[in-house]
PyMOL CGO cylinders between C-alpha atoms (Angstrom):
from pymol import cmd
from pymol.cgo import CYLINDER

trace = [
    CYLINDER, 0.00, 0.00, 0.00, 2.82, 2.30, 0.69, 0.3, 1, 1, 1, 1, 1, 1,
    CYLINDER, 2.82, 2.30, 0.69, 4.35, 1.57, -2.30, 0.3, 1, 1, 1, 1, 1, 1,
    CYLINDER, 4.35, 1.57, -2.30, 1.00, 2.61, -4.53, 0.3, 1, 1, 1, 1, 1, 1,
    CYLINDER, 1.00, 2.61, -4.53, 1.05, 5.69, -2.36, 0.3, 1, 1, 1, 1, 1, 1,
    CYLINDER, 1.05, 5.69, -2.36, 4.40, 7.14, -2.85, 0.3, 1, 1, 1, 1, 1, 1,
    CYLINDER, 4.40, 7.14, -2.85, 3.69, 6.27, -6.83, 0.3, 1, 1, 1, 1, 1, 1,
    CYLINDER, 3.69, 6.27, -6.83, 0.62, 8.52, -6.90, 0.3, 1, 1, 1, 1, 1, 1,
    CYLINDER, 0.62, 8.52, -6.90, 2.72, 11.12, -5.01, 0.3, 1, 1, 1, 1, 1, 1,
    CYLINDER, 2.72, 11.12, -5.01, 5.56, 10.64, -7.38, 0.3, 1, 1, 1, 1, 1, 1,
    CYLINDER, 5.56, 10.64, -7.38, 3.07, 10.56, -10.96, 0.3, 1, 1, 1, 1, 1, 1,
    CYLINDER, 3.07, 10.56, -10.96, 0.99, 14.03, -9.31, 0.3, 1, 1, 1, 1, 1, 1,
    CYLINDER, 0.99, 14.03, -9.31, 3.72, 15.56, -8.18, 0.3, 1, 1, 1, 1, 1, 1,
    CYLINDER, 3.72, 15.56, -8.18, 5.28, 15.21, -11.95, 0.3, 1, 1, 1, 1, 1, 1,
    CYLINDER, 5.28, 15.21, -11.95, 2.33, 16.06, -13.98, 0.3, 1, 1, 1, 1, 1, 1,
    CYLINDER, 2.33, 16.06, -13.98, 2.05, 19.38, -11.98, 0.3, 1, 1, 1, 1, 1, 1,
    CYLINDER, 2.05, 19.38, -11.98, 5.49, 19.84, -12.47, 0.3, 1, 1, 1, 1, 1, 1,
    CYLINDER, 5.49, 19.84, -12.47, 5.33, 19.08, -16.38, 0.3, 1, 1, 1, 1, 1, 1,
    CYLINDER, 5.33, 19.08, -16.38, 2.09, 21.41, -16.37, 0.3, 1, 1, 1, 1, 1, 1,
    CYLINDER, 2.09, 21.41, -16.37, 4.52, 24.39, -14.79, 0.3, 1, 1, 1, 1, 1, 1,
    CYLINDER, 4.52, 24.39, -14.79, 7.03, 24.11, -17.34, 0.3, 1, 1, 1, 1, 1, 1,
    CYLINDER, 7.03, 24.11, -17.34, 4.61, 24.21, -19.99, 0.3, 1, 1, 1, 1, 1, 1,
    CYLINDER, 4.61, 24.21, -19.99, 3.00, 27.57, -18.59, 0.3, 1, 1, 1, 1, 1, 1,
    CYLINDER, 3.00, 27.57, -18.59, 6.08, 29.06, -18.40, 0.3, 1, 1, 1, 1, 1, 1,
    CYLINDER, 6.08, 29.06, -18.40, 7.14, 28.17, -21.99, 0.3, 1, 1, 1, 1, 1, 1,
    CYLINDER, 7.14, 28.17, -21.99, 3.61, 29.37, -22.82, 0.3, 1, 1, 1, 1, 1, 1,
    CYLINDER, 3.61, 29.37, -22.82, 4.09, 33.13, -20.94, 0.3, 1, 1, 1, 1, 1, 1,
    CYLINDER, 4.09, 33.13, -20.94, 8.31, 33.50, -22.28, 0.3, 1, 1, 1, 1, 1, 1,
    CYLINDER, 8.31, 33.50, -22.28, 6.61, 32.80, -25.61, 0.3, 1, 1, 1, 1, 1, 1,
    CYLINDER, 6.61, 32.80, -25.61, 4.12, 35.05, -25.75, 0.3, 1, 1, 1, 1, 1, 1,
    CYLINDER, 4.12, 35.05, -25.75, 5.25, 37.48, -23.53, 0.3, 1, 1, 1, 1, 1, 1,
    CYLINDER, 5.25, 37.48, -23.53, 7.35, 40.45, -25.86, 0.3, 1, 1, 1, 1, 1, 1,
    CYLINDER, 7.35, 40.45, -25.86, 4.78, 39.78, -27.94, 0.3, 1, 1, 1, 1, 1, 1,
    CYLINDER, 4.78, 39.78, -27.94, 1.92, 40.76, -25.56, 0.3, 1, 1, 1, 1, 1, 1,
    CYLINDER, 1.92, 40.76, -25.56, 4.45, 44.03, -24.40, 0.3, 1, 1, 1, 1, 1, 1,
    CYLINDER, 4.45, 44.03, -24.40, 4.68, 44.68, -28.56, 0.3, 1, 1, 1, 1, 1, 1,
    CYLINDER, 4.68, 44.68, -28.56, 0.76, 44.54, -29.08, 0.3, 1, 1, 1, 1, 1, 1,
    CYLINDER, 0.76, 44.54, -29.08, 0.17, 47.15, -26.56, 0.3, 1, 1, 1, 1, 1, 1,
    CYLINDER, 0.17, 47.15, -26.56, 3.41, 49.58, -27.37, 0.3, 1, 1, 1, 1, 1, 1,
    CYLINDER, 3.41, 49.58, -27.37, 1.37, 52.98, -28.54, 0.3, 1, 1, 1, 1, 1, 1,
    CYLINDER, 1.37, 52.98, -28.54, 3.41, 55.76, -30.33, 0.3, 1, 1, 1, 1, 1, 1,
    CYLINDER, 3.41, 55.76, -30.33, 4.97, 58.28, -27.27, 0.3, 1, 1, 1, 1, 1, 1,
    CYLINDER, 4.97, 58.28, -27.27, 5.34, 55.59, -24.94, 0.3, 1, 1, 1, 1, 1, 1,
    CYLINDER, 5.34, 55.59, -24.94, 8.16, 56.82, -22.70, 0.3, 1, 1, 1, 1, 1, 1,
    CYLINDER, 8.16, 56.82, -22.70, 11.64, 54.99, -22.65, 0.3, 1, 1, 1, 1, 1, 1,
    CYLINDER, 11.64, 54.99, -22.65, 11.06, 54.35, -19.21, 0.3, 1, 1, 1, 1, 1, 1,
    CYLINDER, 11.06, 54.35, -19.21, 7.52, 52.61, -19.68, 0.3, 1, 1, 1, 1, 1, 1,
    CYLINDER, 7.52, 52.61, -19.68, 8.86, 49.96, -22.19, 0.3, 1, 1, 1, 1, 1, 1,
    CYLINDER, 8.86, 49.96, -22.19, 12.14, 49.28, -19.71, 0.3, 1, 1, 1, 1, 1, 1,
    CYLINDER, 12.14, 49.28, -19.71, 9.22, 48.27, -17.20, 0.3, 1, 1, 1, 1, 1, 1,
    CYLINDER, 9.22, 48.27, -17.20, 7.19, 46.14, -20.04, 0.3, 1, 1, 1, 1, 1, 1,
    CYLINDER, 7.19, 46.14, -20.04, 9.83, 44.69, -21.62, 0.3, 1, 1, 1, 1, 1, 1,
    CYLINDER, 9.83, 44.69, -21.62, 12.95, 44.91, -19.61, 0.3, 1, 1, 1, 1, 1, 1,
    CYLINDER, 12.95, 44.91, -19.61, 16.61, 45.43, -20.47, 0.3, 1, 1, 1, 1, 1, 1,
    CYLINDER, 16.61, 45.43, -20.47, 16.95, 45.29, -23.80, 0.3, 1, 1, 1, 1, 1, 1,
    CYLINDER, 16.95, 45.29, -23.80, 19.31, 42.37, -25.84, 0.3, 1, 1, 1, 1, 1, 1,
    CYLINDER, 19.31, 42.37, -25.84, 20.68, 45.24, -27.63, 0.3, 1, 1, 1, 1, 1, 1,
    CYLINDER, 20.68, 45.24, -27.63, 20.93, 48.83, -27.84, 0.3, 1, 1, 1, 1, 1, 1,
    CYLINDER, 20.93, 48.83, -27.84, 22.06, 50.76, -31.30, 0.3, 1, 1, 1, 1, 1, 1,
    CYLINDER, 22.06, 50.76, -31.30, 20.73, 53.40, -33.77, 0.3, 1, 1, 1, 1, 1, 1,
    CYLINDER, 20.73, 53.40, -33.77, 18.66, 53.53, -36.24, 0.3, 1, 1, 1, 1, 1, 1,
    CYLINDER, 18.66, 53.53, -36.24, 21.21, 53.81, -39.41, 0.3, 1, 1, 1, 1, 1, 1,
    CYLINDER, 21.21, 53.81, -39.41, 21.05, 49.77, -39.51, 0.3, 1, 1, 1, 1, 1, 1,
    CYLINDER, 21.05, 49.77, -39.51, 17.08, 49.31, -39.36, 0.3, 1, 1, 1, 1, 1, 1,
    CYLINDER, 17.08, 49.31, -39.36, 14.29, 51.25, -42.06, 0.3, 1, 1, 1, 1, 1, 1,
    CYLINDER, 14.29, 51.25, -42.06, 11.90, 52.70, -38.89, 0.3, 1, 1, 1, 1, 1, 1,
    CYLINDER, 11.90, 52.70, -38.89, 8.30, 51.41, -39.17, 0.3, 1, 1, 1, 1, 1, 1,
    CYLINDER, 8.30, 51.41, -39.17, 5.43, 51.09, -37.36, 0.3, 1, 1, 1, 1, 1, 1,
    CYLINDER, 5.43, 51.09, -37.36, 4.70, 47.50, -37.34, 0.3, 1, 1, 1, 1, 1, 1,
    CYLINDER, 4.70, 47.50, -37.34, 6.15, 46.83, -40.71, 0.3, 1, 1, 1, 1, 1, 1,
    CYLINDER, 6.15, 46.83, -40.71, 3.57, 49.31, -42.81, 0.3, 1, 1, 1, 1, 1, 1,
    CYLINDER, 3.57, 49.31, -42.81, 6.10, 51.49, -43.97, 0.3, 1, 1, 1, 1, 1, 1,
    CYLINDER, 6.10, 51.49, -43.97, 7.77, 54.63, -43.14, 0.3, 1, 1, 1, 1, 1, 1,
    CYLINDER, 7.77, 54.63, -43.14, 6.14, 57.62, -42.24, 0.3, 1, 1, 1, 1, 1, 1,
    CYLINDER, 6.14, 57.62, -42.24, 7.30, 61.31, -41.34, 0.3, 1, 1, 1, 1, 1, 1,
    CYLINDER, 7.30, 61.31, -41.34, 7.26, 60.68, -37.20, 0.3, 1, 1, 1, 1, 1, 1,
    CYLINDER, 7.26, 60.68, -37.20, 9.11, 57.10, -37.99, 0.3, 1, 1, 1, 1, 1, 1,
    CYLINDER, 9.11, 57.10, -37.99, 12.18, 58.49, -39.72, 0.3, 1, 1, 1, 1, 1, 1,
    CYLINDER, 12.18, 58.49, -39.72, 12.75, 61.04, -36.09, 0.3, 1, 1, 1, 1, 1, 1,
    CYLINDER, 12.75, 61.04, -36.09, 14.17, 57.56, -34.81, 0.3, 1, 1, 1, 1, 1, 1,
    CYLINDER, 14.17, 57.56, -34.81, 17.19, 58.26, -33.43, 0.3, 1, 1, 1, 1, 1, 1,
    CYLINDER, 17.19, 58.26, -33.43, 17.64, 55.13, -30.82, 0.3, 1, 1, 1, 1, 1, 1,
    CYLINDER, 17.64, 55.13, -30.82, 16.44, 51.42, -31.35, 0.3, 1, 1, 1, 1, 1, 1,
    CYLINDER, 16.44, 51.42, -31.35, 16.24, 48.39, -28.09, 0.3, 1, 1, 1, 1, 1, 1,
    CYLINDER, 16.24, 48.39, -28.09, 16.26, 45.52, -29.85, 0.3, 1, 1, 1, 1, 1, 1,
    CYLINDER, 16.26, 45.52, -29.85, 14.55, 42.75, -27.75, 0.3, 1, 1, 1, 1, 1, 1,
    CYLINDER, 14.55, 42.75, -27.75, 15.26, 38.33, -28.73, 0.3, 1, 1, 1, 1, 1, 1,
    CYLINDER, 15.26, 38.33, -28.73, 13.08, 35.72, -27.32, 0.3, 1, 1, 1, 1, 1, 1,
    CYLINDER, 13.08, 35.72, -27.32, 14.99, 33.05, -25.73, 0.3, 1, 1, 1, 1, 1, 1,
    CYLINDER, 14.99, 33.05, -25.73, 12.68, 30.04, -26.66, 0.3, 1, 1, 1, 1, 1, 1,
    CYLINDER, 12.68, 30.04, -26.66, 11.33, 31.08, -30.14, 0.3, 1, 1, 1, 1, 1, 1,
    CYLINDER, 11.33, 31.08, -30.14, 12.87, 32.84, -33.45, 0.3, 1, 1, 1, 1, 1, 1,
    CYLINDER, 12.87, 32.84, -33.45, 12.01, 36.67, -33.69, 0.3, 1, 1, 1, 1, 1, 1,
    CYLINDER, 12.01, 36.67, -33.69, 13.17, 39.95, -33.02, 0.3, 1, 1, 1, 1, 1, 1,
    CYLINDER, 13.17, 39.95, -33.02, 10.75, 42.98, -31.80, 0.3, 1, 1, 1, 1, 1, 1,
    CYLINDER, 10.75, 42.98, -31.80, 12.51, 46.36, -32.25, 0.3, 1, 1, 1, 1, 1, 1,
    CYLINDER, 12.51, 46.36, -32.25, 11.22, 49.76, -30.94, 0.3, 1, 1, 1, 1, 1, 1,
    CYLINDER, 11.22, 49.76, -30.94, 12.67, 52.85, -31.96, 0.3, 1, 1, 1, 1, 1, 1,
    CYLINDER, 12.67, 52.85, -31.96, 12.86, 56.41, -30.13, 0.3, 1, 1, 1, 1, 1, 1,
    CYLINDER, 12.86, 56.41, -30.13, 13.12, 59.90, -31.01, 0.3, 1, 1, 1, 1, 1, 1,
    CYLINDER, 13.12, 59.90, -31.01, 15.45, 62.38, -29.76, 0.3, 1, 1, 1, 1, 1, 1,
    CYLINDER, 15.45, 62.38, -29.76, 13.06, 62.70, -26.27, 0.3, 1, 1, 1, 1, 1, 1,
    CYLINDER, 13.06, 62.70, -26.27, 13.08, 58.88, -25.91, 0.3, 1, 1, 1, 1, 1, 1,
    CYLINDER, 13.08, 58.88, -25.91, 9.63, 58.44, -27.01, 0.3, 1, 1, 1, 1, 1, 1,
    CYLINDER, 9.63, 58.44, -27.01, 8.07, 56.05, -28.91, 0.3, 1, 1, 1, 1, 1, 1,
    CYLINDER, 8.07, 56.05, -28.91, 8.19, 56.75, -32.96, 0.3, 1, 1, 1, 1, 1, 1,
    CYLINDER, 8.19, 56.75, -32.96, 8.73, 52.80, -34.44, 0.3, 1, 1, 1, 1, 1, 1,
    CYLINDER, 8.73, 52.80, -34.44, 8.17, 49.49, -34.19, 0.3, 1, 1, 1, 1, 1, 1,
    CYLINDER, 8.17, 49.49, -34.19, 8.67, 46.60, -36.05, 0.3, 1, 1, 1, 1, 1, 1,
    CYLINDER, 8.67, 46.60, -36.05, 8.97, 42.69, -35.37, 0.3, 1, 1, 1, 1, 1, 1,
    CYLINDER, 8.97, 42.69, -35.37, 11.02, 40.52, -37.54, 0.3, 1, 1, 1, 1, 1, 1,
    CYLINDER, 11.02, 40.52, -37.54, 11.29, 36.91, -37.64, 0.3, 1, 1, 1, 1, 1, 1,
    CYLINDER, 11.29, 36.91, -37.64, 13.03, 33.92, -39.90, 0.3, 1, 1, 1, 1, 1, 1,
    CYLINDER, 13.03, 33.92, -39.90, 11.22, 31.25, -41.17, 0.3, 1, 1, 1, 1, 1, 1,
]
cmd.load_cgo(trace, "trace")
């Protein structure tokens, strides 16, 4: 009987550890996406440190065409002077947000391999 008991301890205590894992593959998936949905134009540098964090990368905008969500440029997307370039850790895709000279907001574009 003991036996049978630590068994259902040991398959329970696995399946809500396998269930974990899977949630938090599920939210790191999902989550710069979720922080890039919701990014408005004038969002302060400060606001998307707190959404999205430290950035994988910091550089200018000479090395990326400033968009807003891939549609093109426009005249308040080419005032990018500042890009944080974001990588997911589990999936293939890179979500890159540009700012103006007052650290605001102007692009925004995601890019991804297939």
């Amino acid at each position: 009987m003991a036996i049978g008991i630590r068994r259902g301890i040991f398959v329970g205590s696995l399946i809500i550890v396998c269930l974990a894992i899977v949630a938090v593959l599920r939210h790191e998936r999902t989550f710069y996406q979720r922080a890039y949905d919701s990014l408005m134009r004038g969002t302060t540098k400060a606001d998307v440190l707190k959404r999205f964090g430290k950035p994988g990368r910091i550089g200018d905008c000479s090395f990326v065409t400033p968009t807003w969500d891939n549609e093109g440029q426009d005249e308040i997307a080419l005032t990018c002077v500042q890009t944080f370039e974001y990588f997911s850790r589990i999936s293939v895709g890179l979500w890159i947000i540009g700012f103006d000279k007052d650290g605001r907001v102007v692009s925004k574009a995601y890019l991804s391999s297939p």
